[in-house]
C-alpha positions as CSV (number, residue, x, y, z in Angstrom):
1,X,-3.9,2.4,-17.1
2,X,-4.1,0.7,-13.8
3,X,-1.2,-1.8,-14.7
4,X,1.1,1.5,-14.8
5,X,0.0,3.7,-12.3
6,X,-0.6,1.4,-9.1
7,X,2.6,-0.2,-9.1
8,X,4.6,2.8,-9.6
9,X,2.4,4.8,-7.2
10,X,3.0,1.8,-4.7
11,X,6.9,0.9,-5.0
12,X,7.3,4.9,-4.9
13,X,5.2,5.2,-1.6
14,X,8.0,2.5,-0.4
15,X,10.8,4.3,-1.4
16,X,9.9,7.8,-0.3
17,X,8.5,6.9,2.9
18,X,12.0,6.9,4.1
19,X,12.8,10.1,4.1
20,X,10.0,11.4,6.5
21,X,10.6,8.4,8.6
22,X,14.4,9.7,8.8
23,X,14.2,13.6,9.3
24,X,10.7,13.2,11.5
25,X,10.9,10.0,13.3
26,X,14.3,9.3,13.6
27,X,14.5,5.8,11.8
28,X,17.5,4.5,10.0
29,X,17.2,1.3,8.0
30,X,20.0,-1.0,8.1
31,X,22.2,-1.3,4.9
32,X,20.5,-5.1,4.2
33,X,16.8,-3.3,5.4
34,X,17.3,-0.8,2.7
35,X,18.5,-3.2,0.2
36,X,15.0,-5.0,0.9
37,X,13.0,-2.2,0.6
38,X,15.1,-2.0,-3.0
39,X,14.0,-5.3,-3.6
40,X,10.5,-5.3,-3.3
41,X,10.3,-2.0,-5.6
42,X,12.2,-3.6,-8.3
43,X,9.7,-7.1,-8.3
44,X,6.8,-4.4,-8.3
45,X,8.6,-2.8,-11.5
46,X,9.7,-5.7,-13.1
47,X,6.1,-7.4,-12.5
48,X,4.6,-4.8,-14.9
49,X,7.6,-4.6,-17.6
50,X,6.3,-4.7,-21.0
51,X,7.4,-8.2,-22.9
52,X,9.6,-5.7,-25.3
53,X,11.3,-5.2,-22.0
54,X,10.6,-1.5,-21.5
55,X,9.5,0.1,-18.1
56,X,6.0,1.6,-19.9
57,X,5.2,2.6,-16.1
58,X,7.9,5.3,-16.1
59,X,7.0,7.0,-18.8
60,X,4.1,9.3,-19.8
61,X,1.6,11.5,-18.6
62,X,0.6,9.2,-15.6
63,X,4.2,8.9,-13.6
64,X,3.5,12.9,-11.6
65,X,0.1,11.8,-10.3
66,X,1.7,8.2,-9.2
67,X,4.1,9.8,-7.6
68,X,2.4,12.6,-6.1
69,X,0.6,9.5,-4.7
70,X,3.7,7.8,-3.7
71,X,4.3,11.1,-1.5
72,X,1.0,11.0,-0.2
73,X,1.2,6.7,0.8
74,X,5.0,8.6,2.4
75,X,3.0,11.0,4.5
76,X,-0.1,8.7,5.8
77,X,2.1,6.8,6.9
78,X,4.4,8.5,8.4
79,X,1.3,9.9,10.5
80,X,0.0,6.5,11.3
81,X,3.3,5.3,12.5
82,X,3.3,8.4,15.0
83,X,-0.5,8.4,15.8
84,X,0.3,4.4,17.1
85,X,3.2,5.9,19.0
86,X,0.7,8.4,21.5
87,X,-2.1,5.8,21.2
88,X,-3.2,2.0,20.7
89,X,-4.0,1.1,17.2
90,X,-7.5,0.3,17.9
91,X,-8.1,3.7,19.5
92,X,-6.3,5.1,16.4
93,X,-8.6,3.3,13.9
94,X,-11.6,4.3,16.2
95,X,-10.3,8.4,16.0
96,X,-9.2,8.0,12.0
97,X,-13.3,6.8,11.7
98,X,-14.9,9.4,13.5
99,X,-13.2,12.0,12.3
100,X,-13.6,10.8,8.4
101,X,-17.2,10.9,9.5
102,X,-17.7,14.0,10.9
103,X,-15.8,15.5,7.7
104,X,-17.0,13.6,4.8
105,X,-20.9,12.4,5.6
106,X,-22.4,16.3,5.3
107,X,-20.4,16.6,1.9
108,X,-21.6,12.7,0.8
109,X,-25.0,13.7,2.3
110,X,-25.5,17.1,0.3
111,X,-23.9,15.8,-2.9
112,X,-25.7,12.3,-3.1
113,X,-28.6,12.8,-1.1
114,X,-30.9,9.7,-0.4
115,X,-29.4,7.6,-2.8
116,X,-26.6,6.8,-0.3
117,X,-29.3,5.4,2.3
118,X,-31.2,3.8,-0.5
119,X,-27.5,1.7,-1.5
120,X,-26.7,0.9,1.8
121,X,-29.9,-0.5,2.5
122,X,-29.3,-3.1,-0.7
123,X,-26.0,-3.5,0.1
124,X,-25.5,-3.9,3.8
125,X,-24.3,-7.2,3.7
126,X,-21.4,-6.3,1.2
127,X,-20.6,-3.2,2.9
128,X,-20.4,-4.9,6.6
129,X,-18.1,-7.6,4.9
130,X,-15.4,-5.1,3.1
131,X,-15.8,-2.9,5.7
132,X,-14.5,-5.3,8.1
133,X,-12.1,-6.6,6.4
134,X,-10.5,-3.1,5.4
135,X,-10.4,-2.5,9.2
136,X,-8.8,-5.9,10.0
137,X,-6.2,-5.2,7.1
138,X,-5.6,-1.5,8.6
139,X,-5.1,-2.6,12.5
140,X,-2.7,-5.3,11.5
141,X,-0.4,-2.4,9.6
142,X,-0.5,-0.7,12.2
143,X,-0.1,-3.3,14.8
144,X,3.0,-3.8,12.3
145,X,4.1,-0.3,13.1
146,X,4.6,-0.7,16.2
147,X,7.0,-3.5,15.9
148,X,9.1,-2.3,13.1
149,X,10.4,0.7,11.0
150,X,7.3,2.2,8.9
151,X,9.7,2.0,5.9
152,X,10.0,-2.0,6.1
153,X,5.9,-2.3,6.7
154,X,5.4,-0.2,3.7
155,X,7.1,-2.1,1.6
156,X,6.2,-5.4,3.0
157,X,2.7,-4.7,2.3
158,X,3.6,-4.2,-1.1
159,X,3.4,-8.3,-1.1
160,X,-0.6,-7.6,-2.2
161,X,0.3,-6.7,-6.0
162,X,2.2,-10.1,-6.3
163,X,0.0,-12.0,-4.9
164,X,-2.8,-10.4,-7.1
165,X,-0.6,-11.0,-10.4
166,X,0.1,-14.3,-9.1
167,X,-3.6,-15.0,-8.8
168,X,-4.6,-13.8,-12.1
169,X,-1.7,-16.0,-13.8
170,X,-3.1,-18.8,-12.0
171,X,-7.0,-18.7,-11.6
172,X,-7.4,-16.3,-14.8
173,X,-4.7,-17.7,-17.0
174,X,-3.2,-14.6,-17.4
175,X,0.1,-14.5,-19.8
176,X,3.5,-14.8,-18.7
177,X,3.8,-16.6,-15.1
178,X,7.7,-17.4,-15.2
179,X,7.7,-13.6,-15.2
180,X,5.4,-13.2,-12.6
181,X,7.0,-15.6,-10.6
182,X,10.9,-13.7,-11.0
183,X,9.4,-10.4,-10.2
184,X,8.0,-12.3,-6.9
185,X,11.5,-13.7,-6.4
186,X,12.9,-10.2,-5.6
187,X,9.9,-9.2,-3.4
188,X,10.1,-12.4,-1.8
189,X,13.9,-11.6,-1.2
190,X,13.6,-8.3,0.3
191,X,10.9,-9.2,2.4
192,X,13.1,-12.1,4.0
193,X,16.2,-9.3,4.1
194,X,13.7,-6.7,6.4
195,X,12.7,-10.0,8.4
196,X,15.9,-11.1,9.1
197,X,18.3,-8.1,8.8
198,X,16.3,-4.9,9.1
């Protein structure tokens, strides 16, 4: 399920990412910055505990593909954090488009043909609209990466699952929102330990 794998695939990504960011980089987190970063993961995990107080996420078939995926969030970013080093982060989101085009349209082109034109055509508007926002949302965490460690802005853009849960409790009346609202206590915490300490 989505409950279990995003959240573990996430607070992993934050976790792992400082390794690379260590041996290839040269970062080191302070003690309270790592402690945040600790933070954060645990609200993620504790946002998705099962009301018989088990961690479901962590077991089963789903926890090596989340990971794997938490190595993979570990490696982008470790990449981004370097390609904002050479080059602006505008310029980098311009390259990181044109070079996803020039890769991916001939495959999208061969495999769905004219229907691809024919959707875009109905659904420019939408498109434009997440499209632009998805850019906005990227150039700020990169923007981010060249003010701080990549480790803290990984985690701190974990913040998006808890405010999504905290949403749904509100607007959808989804179950358990003293829950929600502890596991956002910890995420809240860590994030004030990287602003202030890491």
């Amino acid at each position: 399920a989505l409950s279990l794998v995003y959240p573990l695939a996430r607070g992993s990504g934050a976790l792992l990412v400082v390794i690379p960011a260590a041996l290839v980089i040269g970062e080191r987190p302070s003690g309270l910055g790592l402690l945040g970063i600790g933070s954060i993961v645990l609200g993620l995990l504790l946002l998705h505990q099962s009301t018989g107080g088990r961690l479901d996420l962590l077991r089963g078939a789903h926890v090596p593909r989340a990971l794997c995926t938490g190595a993979t969030i570990a490696t982008y970013s470790t990449v981004d954090k370097l390609g904002v080093g050479v080059v602006h982060p505008l310029t980098f989101v311009v390259y990181f488009h044109l070079t996803s085009f020039v890769l991916l349209a001939p495959w999208i082109l061969l495999t769905r043909g004219q229907r691809v034109l024919v959707d875009l055509s109905r659904q420019r508007g939408r498109v434009l609209i997440a499209g632009g926002f998805q850019n906005l949302s990227y150039g700020l965490v990169l923007t981010a990466m060249t003010l701080a460690n990549v480790s803290y802005v990984v985690a701190a853009r974990e913040v998006n699952v808890i405010i999504g849960a905290m949403l749904g409790a509100w607007r959808l009346r989804e179950g358990r929102p003293g829950h929600k609202l502890a596991a956002s206590a910890f995420v809240a915490a860590g994030l004030v330990m990287i602003g202030l300490f890491g």
